[in-house]
N, CA, C and O atoms as a GROMACS GRO file, in nm:
protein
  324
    1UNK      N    1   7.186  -1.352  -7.222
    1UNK     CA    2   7.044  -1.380  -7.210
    1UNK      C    3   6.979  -1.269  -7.128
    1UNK      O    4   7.015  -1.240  -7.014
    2UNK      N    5   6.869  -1.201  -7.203
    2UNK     CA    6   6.757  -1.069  -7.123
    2UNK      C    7   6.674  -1.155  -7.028
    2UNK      O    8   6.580  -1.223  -7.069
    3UNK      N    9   6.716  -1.148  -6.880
    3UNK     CA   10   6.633  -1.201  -6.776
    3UNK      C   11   6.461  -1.126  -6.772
    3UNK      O   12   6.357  -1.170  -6.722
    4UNK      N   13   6.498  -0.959  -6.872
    4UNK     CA   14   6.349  -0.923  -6.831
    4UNK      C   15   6.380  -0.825  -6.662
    4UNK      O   16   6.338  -0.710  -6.656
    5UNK      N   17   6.440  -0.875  -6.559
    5UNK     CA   18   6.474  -0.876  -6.403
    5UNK      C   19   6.500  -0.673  -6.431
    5UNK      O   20   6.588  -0.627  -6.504
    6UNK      N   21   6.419  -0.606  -6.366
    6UNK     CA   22   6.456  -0.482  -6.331
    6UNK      C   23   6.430  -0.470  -6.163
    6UNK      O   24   6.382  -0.547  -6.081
    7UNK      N   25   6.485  -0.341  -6.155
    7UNK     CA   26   6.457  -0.307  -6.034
    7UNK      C   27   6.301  -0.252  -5.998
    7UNK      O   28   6.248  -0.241  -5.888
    8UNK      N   29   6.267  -0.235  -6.083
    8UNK     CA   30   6.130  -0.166  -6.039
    8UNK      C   31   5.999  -0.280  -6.097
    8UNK      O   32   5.879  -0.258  -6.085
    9UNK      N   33   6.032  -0.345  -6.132
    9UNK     CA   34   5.886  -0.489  -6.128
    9UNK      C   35   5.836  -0.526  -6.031
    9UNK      O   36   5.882  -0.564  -5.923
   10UNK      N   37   5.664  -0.507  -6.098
   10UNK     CA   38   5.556  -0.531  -5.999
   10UNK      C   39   5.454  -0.627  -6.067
   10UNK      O   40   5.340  -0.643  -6.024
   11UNK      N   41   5.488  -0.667  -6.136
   11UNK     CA   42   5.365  -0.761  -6.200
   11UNK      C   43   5.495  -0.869  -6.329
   11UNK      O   44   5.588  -0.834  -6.401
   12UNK      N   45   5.440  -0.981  -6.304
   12UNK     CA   46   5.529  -1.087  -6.406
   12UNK      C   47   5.381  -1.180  -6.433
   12UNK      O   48   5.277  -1.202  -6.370
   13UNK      N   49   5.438  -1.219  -6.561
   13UNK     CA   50   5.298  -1.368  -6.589
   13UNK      C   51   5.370  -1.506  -6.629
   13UNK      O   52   5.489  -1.515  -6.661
   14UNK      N   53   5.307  -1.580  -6.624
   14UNK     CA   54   5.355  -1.734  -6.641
   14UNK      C   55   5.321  -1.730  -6.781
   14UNK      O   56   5.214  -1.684  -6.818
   15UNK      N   57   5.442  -1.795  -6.894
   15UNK     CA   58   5.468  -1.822  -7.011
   15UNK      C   59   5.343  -1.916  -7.050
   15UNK      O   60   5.277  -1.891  -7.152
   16UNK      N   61   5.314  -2.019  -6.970
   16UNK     CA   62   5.280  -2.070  -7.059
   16UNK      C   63   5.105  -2.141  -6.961
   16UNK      O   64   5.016  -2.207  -7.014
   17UNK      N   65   5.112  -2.095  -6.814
   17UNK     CA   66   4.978  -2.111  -6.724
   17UNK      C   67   4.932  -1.937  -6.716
   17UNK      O   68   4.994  -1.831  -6.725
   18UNK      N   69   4.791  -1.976  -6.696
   18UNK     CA   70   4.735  -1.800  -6.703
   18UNK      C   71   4.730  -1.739  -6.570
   18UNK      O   72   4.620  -1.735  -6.514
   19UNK      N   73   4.848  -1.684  -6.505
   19UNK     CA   74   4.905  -1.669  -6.400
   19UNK      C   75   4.973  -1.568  -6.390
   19UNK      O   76   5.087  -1.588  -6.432
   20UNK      N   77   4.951  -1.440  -6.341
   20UNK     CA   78   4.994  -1.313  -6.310
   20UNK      C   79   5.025  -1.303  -6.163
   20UNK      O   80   4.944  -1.330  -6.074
   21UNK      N   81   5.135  -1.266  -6.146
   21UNK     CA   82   5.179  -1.226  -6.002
   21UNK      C   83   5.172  -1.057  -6.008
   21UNK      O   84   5.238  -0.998  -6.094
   22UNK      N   85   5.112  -1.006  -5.939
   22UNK     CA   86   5.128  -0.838  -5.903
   22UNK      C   87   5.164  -0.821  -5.747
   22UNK      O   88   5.124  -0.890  -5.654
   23UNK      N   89   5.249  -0.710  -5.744
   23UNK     CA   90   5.303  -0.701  -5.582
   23UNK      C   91   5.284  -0.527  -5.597
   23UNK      O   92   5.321  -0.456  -5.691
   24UNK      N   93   5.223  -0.492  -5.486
   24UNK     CA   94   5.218  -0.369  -5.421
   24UNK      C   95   5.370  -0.374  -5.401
   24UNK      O   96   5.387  -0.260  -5.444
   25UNK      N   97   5.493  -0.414  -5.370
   25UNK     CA   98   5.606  -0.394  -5.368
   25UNK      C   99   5.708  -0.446  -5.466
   25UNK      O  100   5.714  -0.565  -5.496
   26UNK      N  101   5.780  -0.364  -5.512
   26UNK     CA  102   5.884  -0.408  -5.627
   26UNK      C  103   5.916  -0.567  -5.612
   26UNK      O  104   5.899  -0.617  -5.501
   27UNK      N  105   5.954  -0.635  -5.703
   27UNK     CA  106   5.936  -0.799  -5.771
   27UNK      C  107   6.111  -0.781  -5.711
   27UNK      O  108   6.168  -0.856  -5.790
   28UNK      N  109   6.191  -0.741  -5.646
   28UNK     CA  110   6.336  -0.809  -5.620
   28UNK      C  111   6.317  -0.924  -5.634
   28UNK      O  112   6.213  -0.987  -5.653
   29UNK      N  113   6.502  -0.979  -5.616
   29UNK     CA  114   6.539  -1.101  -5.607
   29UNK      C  115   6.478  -1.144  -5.478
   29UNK      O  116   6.398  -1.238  -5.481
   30UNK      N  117   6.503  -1.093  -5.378
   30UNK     CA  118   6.444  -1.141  -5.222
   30UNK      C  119   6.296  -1.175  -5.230
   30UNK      O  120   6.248  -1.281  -5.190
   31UNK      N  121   6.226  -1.072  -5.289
   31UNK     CA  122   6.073  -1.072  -5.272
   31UNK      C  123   6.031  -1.209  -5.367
   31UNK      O  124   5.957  -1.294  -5.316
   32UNK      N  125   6.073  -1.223  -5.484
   32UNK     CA  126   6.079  -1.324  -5.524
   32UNK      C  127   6.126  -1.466  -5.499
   32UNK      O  128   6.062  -1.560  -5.546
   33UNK      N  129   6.224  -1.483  -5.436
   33UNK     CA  130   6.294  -1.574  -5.325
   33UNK      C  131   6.160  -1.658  -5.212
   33UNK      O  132   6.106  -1.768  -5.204
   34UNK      N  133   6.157  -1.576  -5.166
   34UNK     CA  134   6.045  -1.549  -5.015
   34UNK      C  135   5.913  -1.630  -5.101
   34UNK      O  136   5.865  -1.734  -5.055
   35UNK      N  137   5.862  -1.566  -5.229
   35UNK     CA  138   5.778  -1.596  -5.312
   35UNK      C  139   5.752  -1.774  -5.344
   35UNK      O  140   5.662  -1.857  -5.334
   36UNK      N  141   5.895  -1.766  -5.386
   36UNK     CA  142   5.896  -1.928  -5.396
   36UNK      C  143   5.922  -2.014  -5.316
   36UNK      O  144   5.889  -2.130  -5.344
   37UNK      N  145   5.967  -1.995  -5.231
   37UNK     CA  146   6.031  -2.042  -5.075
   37UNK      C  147   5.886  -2.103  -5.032
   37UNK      O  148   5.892  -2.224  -5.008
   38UNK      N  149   5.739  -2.033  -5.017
   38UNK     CA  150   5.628  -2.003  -4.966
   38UNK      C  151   5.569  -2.083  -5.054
   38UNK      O  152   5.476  -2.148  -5.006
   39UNK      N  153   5.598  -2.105  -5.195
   39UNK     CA  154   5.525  -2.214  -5.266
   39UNK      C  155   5.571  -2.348  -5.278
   39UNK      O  156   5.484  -2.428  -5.309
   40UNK      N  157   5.680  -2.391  -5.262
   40UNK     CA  158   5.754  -2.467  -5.247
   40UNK      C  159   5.665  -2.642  -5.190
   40UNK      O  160   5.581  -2.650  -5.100
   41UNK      N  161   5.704  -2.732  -5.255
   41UNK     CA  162   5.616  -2.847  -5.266
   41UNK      C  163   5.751  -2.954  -5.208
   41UNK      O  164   5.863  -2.954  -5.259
   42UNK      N  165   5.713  -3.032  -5.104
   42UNK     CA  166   5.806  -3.098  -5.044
   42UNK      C  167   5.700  -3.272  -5.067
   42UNK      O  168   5.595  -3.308  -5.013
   43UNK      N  169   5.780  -3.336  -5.159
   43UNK     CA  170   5.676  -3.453  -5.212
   43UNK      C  171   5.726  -3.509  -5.047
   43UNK      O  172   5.687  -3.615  -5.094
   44UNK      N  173   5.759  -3.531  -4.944
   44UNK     CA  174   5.839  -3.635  -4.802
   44UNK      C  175   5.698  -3.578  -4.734
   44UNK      O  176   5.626  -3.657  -4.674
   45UNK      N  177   5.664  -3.449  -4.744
   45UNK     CA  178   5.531  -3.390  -4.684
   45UNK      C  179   5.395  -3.496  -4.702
   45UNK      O  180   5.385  -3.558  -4.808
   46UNK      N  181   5.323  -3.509  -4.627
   46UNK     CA  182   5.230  -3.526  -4.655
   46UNK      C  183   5.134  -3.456  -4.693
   46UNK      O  184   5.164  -3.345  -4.649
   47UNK      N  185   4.962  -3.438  -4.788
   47UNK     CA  186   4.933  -3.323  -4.883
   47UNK      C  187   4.854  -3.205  -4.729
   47UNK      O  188   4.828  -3.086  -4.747
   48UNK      N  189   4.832  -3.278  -4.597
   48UNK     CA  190   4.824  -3.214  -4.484
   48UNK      C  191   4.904  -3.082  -4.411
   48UNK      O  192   4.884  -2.987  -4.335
   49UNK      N  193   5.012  -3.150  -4.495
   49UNK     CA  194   5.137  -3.085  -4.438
   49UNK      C  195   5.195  -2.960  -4.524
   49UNK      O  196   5.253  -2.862  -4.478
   50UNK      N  197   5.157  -2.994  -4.695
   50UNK     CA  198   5.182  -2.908  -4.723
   50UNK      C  199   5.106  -2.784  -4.801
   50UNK      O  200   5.135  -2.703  -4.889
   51UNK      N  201   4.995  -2.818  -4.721
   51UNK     CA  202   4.813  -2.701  -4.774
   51UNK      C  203   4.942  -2.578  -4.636
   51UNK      O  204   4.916  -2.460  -4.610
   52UNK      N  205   5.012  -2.622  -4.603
   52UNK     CA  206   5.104  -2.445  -4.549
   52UNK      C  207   5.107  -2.333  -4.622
   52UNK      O  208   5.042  -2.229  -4.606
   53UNK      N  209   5.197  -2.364  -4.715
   53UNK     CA  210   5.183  -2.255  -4.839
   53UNK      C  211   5.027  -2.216  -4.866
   53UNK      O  212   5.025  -2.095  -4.844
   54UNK      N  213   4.943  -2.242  -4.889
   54UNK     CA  214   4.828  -2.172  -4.861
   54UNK      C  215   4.780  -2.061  -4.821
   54UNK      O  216   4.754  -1.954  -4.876
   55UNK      N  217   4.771  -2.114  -4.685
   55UNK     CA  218   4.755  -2.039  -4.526
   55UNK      C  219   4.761  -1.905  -4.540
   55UNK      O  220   4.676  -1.836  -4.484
   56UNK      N  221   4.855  -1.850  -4.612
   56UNK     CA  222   4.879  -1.678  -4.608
   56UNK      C  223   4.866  -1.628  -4.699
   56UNK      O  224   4.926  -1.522  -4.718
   57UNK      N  225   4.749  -1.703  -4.830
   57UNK     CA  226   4.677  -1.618  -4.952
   57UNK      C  227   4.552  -1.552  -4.958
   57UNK      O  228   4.453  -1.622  -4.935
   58UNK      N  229   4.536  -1.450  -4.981
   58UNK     CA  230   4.393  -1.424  -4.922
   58UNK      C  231   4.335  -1.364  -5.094
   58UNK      O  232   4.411  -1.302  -5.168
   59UNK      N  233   4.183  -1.402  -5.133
   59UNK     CA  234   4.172  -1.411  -5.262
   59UNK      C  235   4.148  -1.242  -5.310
   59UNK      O  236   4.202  -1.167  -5.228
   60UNK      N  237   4.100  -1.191  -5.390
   60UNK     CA  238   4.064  -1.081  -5.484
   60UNK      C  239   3.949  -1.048  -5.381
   60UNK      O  240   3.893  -0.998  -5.478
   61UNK      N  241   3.890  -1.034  -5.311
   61UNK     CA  242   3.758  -1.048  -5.232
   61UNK      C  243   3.809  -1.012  -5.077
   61UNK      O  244   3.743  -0.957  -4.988
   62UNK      N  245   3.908  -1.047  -5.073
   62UNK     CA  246   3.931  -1.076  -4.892
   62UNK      C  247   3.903  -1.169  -4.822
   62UNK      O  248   3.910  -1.158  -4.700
   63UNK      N  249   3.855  -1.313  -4.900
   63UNK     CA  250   3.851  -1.421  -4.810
   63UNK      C  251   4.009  -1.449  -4.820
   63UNK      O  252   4.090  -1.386  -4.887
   64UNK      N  253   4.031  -1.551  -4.741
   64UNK     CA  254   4.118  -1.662  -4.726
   64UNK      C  255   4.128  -1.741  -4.803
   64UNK      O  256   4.022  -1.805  -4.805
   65UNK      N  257   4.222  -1.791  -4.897
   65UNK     CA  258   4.239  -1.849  -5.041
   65UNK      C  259   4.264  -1.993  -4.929
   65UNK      O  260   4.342  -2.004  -4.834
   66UNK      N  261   4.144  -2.109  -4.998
   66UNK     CA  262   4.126  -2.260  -4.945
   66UNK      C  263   4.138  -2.350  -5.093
   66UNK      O  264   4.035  -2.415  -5.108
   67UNK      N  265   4.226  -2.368  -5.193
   67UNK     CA  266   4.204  -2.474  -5.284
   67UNK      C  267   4.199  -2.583  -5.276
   67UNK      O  268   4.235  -2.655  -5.369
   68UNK      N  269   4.150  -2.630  -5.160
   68UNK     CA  270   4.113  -2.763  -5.128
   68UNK      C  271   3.924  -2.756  -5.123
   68UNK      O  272   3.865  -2.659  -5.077
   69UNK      N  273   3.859  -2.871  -5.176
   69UNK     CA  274   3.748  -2.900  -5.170
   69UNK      C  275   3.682  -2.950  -5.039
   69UNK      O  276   3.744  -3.055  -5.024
   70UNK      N  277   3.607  -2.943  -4.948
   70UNK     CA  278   3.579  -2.968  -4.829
   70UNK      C  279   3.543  -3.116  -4.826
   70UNK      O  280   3.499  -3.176  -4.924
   71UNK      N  281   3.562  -3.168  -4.712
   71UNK     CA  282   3.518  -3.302  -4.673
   71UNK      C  283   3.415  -3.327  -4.636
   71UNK      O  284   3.367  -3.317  -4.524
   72UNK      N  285   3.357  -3.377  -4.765
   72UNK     CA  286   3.162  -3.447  -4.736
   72UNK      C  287   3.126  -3.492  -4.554
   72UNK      O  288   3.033  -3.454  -4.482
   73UNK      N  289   3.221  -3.568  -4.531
   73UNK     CA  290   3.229  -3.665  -4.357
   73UNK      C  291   3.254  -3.568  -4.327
   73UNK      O  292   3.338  -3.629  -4.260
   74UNK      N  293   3.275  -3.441  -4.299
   74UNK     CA  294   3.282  -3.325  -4.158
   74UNK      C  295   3.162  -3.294  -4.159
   74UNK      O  296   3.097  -3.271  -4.262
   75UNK      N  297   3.125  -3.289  -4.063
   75UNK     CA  298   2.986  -3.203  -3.990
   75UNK      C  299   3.045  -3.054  -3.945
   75UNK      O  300   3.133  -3.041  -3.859
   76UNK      N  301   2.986  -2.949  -4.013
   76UNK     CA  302   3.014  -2.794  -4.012
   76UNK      C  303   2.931  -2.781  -3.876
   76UNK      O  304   2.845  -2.861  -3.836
   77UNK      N  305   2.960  -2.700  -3.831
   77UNK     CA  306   2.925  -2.665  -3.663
   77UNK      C  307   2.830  -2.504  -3.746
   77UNK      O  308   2.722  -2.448  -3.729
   78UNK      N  309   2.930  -2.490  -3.823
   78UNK     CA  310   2.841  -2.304  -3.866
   78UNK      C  311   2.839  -2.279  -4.005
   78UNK      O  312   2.931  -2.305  -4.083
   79UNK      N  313   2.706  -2.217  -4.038
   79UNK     CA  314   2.704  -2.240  -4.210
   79UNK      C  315   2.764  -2.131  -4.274
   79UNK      O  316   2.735  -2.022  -4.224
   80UNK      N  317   2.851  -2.131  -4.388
   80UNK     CA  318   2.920  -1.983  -4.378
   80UNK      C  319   2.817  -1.861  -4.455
   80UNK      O  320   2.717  -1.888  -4.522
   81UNK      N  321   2.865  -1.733  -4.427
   81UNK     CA  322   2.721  -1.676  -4.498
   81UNK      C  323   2.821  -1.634  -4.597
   81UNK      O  324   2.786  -1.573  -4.699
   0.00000   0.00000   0.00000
């Protein structure tokens, strides 16, 4: 079976979701490892617990990648610009 797996991959896509991974550093086994390790969904978590994986995506733009929808009941202290 052709894994596709070289040493020099920097970009892979999802078969069958429209989902491209690109890495400024070669796609290894490790880098890929680390990759999924970081996405990793622990159902014992609560969904508090596991917005972690998150935390260290930052979008096409340079914000901070948040796929959570905000909570109507919080009162924002600062409006974002």
């Amino acid at each position: 079976m052709d894994t596709g797996f070289t040493n020099k991959m920097k970009k892979i896509r999802h078969s069958k979701l429209p989902i491209v991974l690109e890495c400024s550093d070669i796609l290894d086994y490790d880098m890929l490892h680390a990759i999924q390790l970081n996405l990793m969904y622990d159902e014992k978590d609560s969904r508090k617990e596991n917005q972690g994986c998150w935390n260290a995506w930052v979008d096409e733009y340079g914000n901070w990648f948040n796929p959570y929808k905000p909570n109507p009941n919080q009162l924002e202290l600062f409006e974002e610009k």
